[in-house]
C-alpha positions in Angstrom: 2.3 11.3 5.0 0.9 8.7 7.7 1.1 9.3 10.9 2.9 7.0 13.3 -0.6 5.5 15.0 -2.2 5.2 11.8 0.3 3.5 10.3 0.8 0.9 13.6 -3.0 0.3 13.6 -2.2 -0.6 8.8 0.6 -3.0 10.5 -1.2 -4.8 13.1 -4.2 -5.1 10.9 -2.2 -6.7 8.4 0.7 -8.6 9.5 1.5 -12.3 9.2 3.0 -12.4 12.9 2.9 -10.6 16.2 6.5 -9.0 15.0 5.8 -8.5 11.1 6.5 -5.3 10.0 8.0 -5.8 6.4 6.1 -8.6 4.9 4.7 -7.6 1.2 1.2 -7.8 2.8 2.1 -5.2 5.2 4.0 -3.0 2.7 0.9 -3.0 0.0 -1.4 -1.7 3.1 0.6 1.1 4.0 1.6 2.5 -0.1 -1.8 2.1 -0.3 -3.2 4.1 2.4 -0.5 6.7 1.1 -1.8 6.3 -2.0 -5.5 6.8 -1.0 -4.4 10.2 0.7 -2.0 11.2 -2.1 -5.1 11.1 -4.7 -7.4 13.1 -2.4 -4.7 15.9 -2.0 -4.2 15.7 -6.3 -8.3 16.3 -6.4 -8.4 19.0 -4.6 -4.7 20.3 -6.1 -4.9 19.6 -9.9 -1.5 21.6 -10.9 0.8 19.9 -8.0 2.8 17.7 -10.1 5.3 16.8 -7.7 3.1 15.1 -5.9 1.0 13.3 -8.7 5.0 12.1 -9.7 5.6 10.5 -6.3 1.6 9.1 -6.6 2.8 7.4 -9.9 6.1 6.0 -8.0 3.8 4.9 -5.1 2.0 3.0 -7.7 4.7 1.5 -9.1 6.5 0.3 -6.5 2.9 -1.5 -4.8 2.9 -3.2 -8.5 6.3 -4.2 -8.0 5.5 -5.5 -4.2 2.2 -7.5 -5.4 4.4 -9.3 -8.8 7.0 -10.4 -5.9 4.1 -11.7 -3.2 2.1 -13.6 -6.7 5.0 -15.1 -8.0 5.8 -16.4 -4.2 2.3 -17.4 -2.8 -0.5 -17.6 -5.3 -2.8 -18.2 -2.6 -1.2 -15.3 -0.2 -1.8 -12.9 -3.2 -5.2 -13.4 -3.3 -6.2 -13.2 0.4 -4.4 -9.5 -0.1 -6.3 -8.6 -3.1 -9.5 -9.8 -1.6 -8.7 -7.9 2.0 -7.5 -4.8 -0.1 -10.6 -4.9 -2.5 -7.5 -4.7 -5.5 -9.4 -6.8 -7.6 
């Protein structure tokens, strides 16, 4: 889990406008910050596959959020993948 200051500083690093909070931009940042933590925990936890589930929905669901932003704004998707090092 994030907490709240970390996940304000993923928002206003990443947002489109001063009140942007849901954008896909935004959204991809924050799963994947969860997603970085999730993976350390599962190194250091091998057998806890609850959480290696809810790392493969995280994944999922930031796939889901980057189809919807490249099929919108080519040139939007891009900018995130270059900012997020995705490529």
């Amino acid at each position: 889990m994030l907490n709240i200051k970390t996940k304000q500083k993923i928002i206003k690093k990443n947002q489109i406008h001063e009140k942007d909070t849901g954008s896909p931009e935004v959204q991809v940042a924050v799963i994947s910050t969860q997603i970085d933590e999730l993976a350390k925990h599962l190194k250091k936890h091998k057998k806890d596959n609850h959480s290696r589930r809810g790392l493969i929905k995280m994944v999922a669901d930031r796939r889901t959020h980057l189809k919807y932003l490249q099929r919108k704004s080519k040139p939007r998707y891009d900018a995130l993948m270059k900012k997020m090092g995705l490529v």
